[in-house]
C-alpha positions in Angstrom: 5.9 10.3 -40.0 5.8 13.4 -41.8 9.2 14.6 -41.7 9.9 15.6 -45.2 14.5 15.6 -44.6 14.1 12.4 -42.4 11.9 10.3 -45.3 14.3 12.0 -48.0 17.5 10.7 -45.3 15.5 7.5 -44.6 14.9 7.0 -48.8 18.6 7.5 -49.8 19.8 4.8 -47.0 17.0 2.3 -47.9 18.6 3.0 -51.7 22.1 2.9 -50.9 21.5 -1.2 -48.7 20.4 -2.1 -51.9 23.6 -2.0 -54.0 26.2 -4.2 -53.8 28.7 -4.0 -56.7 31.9 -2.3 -56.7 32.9 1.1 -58.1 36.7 2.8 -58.6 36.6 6.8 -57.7 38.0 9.2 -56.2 41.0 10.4 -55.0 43.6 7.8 -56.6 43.3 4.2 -57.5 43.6 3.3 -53.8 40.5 4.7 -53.2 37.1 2.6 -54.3 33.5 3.1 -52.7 31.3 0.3 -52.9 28.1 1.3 -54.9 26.3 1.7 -51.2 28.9 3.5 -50.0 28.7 6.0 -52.9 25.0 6.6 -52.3 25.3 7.3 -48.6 28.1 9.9 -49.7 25.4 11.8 -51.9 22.9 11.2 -49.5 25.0 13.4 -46.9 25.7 16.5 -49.3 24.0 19.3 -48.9 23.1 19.7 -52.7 20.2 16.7 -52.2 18.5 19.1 -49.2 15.3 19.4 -50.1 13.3 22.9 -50.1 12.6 24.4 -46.8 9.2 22.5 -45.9 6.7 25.1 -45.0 5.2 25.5 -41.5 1.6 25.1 -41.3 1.1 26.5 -37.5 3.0 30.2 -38.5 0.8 32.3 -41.4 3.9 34.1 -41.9 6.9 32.1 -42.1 7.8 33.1 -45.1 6.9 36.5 -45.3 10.3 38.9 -45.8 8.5 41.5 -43.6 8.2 38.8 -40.7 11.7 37.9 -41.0 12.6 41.2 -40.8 10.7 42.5 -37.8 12.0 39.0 -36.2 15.9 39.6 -36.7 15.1 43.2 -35.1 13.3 41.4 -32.2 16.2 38.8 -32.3 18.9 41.3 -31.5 17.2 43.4 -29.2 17.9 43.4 -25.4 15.2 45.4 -24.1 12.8 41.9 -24.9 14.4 40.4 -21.1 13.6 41.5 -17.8 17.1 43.3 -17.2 17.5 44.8 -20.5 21.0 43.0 -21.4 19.7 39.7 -22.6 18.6 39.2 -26.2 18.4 36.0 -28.7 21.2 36.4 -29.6 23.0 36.7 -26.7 23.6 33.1 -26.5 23.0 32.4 -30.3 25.9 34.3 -31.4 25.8 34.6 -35.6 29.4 34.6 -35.3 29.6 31.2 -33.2 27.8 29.3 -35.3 24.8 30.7 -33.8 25.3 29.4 -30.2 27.4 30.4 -27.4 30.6 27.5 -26.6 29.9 27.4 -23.5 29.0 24.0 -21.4 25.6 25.6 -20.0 23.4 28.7 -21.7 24.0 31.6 -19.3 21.1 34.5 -19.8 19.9 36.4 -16.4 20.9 33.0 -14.7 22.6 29.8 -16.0 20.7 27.2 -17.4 20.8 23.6 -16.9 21.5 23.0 -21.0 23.6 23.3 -23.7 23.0 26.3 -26.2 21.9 24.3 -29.6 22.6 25.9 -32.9 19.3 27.2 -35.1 21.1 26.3 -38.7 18.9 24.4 -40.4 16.1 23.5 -37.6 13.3 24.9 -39.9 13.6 21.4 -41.1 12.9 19.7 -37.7 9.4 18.8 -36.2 10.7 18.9 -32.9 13.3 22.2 -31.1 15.2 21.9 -28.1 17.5 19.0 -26.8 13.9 17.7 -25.1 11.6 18.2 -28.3 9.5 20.1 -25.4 8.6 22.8 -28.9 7.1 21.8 -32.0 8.0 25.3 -33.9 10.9 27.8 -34.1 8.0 30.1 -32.9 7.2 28.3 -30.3 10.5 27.4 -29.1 11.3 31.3 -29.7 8.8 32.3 -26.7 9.7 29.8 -24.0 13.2 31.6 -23.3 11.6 34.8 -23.0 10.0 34.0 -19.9 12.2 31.4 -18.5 13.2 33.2 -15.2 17.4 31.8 -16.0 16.7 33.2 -20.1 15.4 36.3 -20.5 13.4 36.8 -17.5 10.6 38.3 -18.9 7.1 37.9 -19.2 4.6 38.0 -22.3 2.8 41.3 -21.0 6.6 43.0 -20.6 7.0 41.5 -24.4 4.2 42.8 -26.2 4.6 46.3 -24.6 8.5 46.5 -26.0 6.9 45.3 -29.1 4.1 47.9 -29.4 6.4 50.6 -28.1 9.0 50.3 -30.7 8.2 48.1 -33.7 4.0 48.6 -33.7 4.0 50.0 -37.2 5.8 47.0 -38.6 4.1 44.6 -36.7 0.7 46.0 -38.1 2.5 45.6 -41.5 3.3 41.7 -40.7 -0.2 40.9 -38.4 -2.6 43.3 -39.9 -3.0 44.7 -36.5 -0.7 46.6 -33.6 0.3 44.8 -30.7 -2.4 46.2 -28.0 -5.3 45.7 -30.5 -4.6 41.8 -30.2 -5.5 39.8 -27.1 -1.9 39.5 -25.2 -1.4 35.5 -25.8 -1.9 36.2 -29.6 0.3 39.4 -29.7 2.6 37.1 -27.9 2.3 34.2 -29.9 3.2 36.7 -33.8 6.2 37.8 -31.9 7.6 34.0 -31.9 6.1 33.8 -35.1 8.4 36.9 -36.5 11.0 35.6 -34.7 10.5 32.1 -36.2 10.6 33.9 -39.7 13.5 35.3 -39.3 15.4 31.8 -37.6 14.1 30.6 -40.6 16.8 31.9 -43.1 19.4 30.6 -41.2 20.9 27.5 -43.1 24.7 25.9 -42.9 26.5 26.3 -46.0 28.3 24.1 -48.1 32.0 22.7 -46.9 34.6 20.5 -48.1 32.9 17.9 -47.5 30.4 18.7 -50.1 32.6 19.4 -52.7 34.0 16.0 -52.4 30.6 14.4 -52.3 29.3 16.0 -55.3 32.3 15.3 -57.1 32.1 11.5 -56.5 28.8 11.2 -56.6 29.0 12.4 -59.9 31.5 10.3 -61.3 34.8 12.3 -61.0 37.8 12.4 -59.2 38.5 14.8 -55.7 41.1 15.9 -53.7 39.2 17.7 -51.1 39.4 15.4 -48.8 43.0 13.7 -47.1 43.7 9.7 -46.7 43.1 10.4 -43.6 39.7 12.2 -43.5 38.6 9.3 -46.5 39.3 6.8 -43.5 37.0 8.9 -41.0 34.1 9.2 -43.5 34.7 5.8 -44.6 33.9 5.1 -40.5 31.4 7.2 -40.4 29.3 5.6 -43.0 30.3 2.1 -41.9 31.4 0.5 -38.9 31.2 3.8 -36.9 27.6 3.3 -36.8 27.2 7.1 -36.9 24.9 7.7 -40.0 22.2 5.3 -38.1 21.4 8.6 -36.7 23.6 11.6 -38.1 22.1 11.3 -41.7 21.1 13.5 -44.8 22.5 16.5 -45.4 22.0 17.8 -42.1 23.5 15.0 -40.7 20.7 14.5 -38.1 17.5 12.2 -37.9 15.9 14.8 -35.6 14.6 12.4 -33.3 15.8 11.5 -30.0 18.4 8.8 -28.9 19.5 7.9 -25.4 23.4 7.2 -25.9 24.9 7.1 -22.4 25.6 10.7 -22.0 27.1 11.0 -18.4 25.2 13.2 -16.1 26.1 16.1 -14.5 26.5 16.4 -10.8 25.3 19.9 -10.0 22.5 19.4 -12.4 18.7 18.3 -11.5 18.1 14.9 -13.1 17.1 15.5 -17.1 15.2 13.2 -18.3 15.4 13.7 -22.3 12.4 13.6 -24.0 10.8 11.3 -21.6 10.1 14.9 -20.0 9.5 17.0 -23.1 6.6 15.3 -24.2 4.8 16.1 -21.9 5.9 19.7 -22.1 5.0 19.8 -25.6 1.8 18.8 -25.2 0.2 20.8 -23.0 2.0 23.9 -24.5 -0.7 26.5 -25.7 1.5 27.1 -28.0 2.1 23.7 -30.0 0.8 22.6 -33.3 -2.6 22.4 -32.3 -3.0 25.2 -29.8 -5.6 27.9 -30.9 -2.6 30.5 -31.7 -1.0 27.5 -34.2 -2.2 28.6 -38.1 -2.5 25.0 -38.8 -5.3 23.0 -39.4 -5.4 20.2 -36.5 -5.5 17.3 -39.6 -2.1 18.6 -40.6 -0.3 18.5 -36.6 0.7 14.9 -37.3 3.8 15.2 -35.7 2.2 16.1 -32.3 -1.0 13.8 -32.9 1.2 10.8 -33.5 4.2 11.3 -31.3 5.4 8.3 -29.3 4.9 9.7 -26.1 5.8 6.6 -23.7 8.5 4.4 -23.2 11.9 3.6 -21.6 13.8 4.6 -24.5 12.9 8.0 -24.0 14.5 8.5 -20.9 18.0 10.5 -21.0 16.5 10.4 -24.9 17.8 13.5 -26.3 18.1 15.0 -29.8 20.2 14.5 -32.4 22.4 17.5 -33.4 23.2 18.4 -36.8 27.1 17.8 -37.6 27.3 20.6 -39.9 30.0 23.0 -38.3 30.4 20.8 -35.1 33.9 21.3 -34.8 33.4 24.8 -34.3 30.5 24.0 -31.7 32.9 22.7 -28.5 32.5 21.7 -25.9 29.8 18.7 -27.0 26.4 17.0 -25.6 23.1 18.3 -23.7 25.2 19.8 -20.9 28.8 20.5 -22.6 29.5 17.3 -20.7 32.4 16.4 -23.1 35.1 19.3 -24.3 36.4 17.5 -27.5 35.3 15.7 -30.8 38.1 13.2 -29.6 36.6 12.8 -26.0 32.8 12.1 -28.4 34.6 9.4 -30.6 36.0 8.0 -27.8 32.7 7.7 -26.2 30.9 6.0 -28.7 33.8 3.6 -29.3 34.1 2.7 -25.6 29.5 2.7 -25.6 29.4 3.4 -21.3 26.0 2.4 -19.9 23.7 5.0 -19.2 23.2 6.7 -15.9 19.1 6.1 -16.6 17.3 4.5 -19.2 18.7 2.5 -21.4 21.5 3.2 -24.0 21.5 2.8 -27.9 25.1 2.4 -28.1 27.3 -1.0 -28.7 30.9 -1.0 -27.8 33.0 -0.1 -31.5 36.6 -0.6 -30.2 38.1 1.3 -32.1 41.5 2.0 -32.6 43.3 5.5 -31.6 44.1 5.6 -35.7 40.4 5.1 -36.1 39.1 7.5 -34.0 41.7 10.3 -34.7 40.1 9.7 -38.7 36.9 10.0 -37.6 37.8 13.2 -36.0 39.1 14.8 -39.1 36.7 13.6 -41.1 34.3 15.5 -38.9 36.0 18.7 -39.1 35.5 18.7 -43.2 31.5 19.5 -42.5 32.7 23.4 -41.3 31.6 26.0 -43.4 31.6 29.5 -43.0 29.5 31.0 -40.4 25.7 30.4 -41.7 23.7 33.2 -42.9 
């Protein structure tokens, strides 16, 4: 694997099962974290996230000119086929960069839930299907899904060289129309990517707590109550098997009973996005990628088979989730209660098989787990 966060997330666990003994902390002297339990809790702040890992497959990533040409092209309408859709039209920056709605809704409706773009520069894999292996190649699928945007790569590049040709010879050493169209196409993901880039969760209450303990001290930032949800969380909630590191996310892809939704085609997870992903000119080791193929281990070494990738879908970070309703691939669920109460109550899946085990937990238990959840908001990310 080559998932710098998931080995750092994977480390810390392996760490924290190793200690046993007993430490007093916290709040008041009815509060004590096992030594484990304390390692976990550092594991999860957002102080250990490592540096933004670079991306091989985009040249310019981390060029400030790229990011921002891509934050223009983000914003802009006139990049869909009716001239009202945009980006950001359904990653609103003050929504936590995503909509709150059950299903995306561009030209048409779509058949998903919006996901947020905080922190996925970390992830190997975008969208709830991993069907992209880049921000920039996730960036140009909407523009040309006929429910998204609507649009089509030729319309793309000419709004490009018609209004931002200067910059984008600034960025790509050439104008749009000097470029074959699939590579003028491809650096417009690419700026795009650059800008989706900056776009991290900031720190929350959680975090102060963490790095107070973790550290040795006492903290009040978090309520009896939310101390019993993270206390859950970390333990017999089971939920850190797959919501862990600081971005509370394993970024890989989990089948967990999600009910499907009658109006909806059938969605098969990831079971469908790998192949998606692999045939995508655009992928890792496409000839518009900036990476050299030994370095696309991701894609080369994907597990690309299997019943537990069916109704497999991704992980979502758990920073801001409470502002993120309603919850799931398709906004099947409206609450972080109704979640809880599905992962205590573990339903079989409509397809494939599910991860889950029944947790039984109380009303008191899941109502804790629920505040506890609401300490990762943050302000809205940059």
């Amino acid at each position: 694997m080559d998932r710098k966060l998931a080995l750092f997330s994977a480390a810390a666990i392996l760490a924290a099962m190793t200690a046993g003994m007993l430490a007093s902390v916290p709040r008041d002297a009815s509060v004590r974290w096992t030594d484990r339990e304390l390692q976990l809790i550092s594991s999860l702040s957002l102080s250990g996230l490592p540096e933004l890992p670079p991306d091989p497959s985009n040249a310019v990533a981390d060029d400030p000119r790229a990011a921002v040409l891509g934050r223009k092209l983000f914003f802009d309408t006139r990049m869909s086929g009716n001239g009202k859709v945009a980006c950001a039209s359904c990653h609103l920056p003050d929504r936590q960069f995503q909509d709150g709605i059950p299903l995306g809704r561009g030209i048409g409706e779509t058949a998903r839930r919006t996901m947020p773009i905080a922190g996925t520069a970390y992830s190997p894999w975008q969208f709830w299907d991993g069907r992209a292996d880049s921000q920039w190649a996730q960036a140009l699928g909407p523009l040309e899904n006929p429910t998204e945007h609507g649009s089509n790569r030729q319309a793309i590049v000419e709004v490009v060289a018609a209004n931002y040709a200067q910059e984008f010879r600034a960025v790509f050493g050439a104008e749009p129309v000097e470029l074959p169209l699939d590579r003028a196409f491809a650096n417009v993901g690419k700026a795009i990517a650059a800008f989706e880039r900056t776009i991290v969760p900031q720190k929350s209450r959680f975090d102060l707590y963490a790095d107070a303990v973790s550290s040795g001290q006492p903290s009040d930032a978090l309520t009896a109550q939310e101390l019993t949800g993270l206390k859950l969380f970390i333990g017999a909630g089971n939920c850190v098997n797959c919501h862990n590191g600081p971005l509370f996310t394993d970024n890989d892809f989990h089948n967990t009973g999600v009910p499907a939704v009658a109006h909806l085609p059938p969605d098969t997870g990831r079971a469908g996005g790998v192949a998606i992903v692999q045939r995508d000119p655009f992928n890792c080791l496409g000839e518009f990628s900036d990476a050299k193929p030994e370095v696309c281990t991701e894609l080369t070494f994907m597990k690309s088979e299997g019943e537990e990738l069916v109704r497999a879908f991704k992980t979502p970070s758990l920073r801001n989730v409470a502002a993120r309703a309603p919850f799931m691939h398709a906004g099947q669920m409206a609450s972080l209660a109704d979640v809880v109460t599905h992962y205590s109550e573990a339903p079989l899946a409509p397809e494939g098989h599910s991860e889950l085990e029944p947790l039984d937990l109380s009303q008191e238990e899941q109502d804790a787990l629920v505040a506890f959840l609401v300490t990762l908001s943050s302000e809205a990310p940059r």
